[in-house]
N, C-alpha and C positions, 0 to 999 in steps of 0.2 A: 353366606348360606348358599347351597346349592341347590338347585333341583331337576327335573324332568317329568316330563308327562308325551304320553305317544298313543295313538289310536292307527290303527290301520283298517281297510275294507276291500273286500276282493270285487276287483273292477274287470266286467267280461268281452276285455279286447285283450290282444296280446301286449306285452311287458312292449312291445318297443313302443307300438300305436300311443299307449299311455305317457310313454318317456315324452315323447315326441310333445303332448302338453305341458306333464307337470314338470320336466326337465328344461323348459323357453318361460320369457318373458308373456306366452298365450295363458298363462296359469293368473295373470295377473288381470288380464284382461277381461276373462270369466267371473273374478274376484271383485273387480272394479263395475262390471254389469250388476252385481245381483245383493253384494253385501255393504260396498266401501262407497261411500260420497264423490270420490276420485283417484283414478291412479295415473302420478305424471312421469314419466321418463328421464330425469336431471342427464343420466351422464351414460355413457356405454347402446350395448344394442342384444341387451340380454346373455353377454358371457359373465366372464369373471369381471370382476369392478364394476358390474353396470350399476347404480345407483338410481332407486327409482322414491319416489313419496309417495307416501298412502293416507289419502284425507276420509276418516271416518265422517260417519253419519252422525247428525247433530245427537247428543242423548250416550253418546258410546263409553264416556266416562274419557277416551283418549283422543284429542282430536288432531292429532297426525304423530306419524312418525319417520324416518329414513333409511331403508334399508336395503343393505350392500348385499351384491354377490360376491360370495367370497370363495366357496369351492362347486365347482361342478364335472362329474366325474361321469362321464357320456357312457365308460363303459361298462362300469359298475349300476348305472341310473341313481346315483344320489347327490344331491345336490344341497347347500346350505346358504343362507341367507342370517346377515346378521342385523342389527336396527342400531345405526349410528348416528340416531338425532332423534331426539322427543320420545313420544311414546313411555316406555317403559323405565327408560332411562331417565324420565324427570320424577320414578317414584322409587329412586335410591338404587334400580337394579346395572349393575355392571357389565352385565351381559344377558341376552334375550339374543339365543338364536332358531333358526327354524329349520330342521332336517327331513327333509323330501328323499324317500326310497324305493324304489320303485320293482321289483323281483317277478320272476315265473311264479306262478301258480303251483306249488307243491303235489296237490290236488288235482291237479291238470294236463294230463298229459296227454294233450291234441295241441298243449298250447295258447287256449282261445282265450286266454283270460290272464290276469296277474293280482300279486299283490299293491297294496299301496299304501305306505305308510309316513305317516309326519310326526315327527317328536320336537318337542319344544325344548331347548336346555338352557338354563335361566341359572344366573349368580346375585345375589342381591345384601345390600350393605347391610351388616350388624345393627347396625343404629332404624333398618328399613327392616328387618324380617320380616312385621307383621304384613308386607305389601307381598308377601308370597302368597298371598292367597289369592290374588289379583289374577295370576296365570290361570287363564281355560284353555282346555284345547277344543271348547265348543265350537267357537268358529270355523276350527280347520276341519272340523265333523262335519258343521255345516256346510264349508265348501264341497269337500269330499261326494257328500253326498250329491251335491247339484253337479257336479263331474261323473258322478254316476247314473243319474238321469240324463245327461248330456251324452253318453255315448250309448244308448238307447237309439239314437237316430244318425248313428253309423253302423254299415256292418259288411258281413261277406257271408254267401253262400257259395259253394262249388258241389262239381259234380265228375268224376270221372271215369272213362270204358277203357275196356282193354278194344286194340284196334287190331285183324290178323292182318298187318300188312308190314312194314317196316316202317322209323321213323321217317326219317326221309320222304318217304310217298305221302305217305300224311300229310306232312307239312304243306304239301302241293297240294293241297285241297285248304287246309285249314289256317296257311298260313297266307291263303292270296284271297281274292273277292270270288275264286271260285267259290267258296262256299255260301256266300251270298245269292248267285245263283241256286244253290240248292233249296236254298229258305226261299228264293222266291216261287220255285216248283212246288215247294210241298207242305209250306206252312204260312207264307204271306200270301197278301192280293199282288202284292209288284215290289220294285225293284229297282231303282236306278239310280245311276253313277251323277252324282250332280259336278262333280270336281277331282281331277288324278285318273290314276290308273292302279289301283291296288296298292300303290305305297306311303311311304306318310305322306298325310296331309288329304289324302282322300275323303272326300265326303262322300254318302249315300245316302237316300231319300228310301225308307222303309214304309210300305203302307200295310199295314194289317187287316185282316179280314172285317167283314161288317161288327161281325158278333164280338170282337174283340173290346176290352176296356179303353186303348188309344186308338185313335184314328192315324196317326204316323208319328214318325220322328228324323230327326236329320244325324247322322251317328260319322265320326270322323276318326281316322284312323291315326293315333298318335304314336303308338311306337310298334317297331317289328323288328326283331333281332332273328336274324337266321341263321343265326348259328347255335343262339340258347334255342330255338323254335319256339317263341313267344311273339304275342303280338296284344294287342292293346287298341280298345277302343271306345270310346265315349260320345255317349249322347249332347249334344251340341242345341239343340231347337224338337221341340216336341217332346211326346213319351212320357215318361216319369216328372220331366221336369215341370209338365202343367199340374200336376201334382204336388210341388213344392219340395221335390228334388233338385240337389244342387249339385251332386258327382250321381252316376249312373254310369259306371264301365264295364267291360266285357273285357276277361283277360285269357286268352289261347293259348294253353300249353300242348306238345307236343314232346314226351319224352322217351327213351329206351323203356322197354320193359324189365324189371331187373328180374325177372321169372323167369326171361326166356332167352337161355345164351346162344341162340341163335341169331337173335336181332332178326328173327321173324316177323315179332310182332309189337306194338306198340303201346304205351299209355296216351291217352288224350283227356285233360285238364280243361274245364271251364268254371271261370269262377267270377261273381256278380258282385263288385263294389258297391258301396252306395253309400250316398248322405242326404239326412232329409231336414228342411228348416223344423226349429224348436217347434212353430207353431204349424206344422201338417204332419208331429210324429208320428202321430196314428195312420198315415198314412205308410209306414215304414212297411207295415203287414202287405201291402200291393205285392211286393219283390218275390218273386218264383223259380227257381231257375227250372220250372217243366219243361217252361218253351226249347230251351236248351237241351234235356234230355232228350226230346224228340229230336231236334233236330241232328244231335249227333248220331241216333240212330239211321237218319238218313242217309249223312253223311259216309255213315262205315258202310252201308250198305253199299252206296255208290264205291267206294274205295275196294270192295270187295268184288264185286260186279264186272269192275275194270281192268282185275289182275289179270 
């Protein structure tokens, strides 16, 4: 006898950010927090063959079973799992596997979100039929859902202007501690270099005005490519993090205008990462990127100023 059962839920990060849990051994991990008694590791490190045990909570009717990776398709985002000990298999069923899918949002076209679905497909002996009835996909519902509360407290905002100058010049502002300098002119109380000189590895000590919600933070410059004109930077000590932030970064883009085949003029990209712990999500509403808008106002204005 055969059968299947599938649910799916539109989950609001993009199809990859999702893969990136339900498609690793982290899916297990979440699983093992909130529904399972335990989940241990036997063999592998989360690809194909990994082999892990799942010890149910006392009352579950099953109290463990083993189950193999068996396909994981990174570029498709699906992935299957199958139960090669206990479980299911000691009530006559010959196969119980689990299919994880993971897709763009139909509906979506910014992107920001995807589908996600799990279907269970189960074989079970003639002499066992009546144990098809056994299969729920209530728990993968219930997972689901707590994955979807769970990315609640990540997220991204951005903000972007067109710039009148070329990318290039831009970049000389946006892509070095010059523009640190302009935030300390026109929207902090200070300003200073505690470590480096504008390339990785820099830190900087930001203090904010009185009336502000933080009183500082320590912000450290981890990647800068100048040739894509990006750059990348992370809260380190202070800020968001007294908050119960645990990623707070800042990503600089500086691109061609595709409006303008002159290469006149510019785009400038800013966009606010973030993760906040389960217990300070309400805190996730802090995240603004105003300060930002302001300050790249400033910013073009100087870059404007100085042509």
């Amino acid at each position: 006898m055969f059968g299947s059962l599938s649910e799916q839920v539109e989950v609001k990060v993009p199809a990859e950010k999702a893969w990136d849990l339900y498609g690793s051994i982290k899916l297990g991990d979440i699983a093992a927090k909130h529904i399972l008694e335990r989940l241990d590791v036997l063999e592998g490190d989360g690809g194909v063959g990994t082999v892990i045990k799942i010890t149910f909570k006392p009352g579950s009717g099953i109290s463990y079973y083993k189950e193999k990776y068996t396909m994981i398709d990174n570029d498709n985002m699906v992935r299957e799992t199958e139960i090669v000990e206990g479980g299911y298999l000691d009530f006559g069923f010959t196969l119980y596997r689990v299919c994880i899918e993971v897709k763009d949002n139909p509906n979506d076209k910014t992107g920001a979100s995807c589908i996600v679905k799990m279907t269970i497909e189960y074989e079970v002996k003639e002499e066992a039929a009546d144990n098809a009835s056994l299969v729920t996909i209530e728990p993968f519902v219930v997972l689901m859902n707590l994955i979807r509360t769970r990315y609640k407290m990540f997220g991204s905002l951005s903000e972007e202007v067109e710039v009148k100058v070329s990318a290039d010049k831009a970049w000389q502002l946006y892509g070095t501690i010059k523009l640190g300098e302009i935030a300390a002119k026109h929207t902090l109380e200070c300003m200073e270099v505690i470590e480096g000189d504008g390339g990785v590895g820099t830190i900087i000590k930001v203090t904010f005005k009185p009336e502000s919600r933080v009183s500082y933070c320590k912000e450290k410059f981890t990647m800068i490519d100048n040739d894509k004109m990006v750059r990348e930077v992370d809260i380190i000590e202070g800020g968001y993090l007294d908050f119960g932030y645990t990623l707070y970064r800042i990503r600089i883009e500086v691109k061609d205008n595709a409006n303008d085949k002159t290469g006149a003029s510019c785009v400038v990209k800013m966009t606010i990462e973030y993760e906040v712990k389960e217990e300070a999500a309400g805190n996730a509403s802090l995240v603004t990127i105003e300060p930002f808008v302001v300050l790249m106002k400033y910013a073009n204005e100087h870059l404007l100023n100085s042509t």
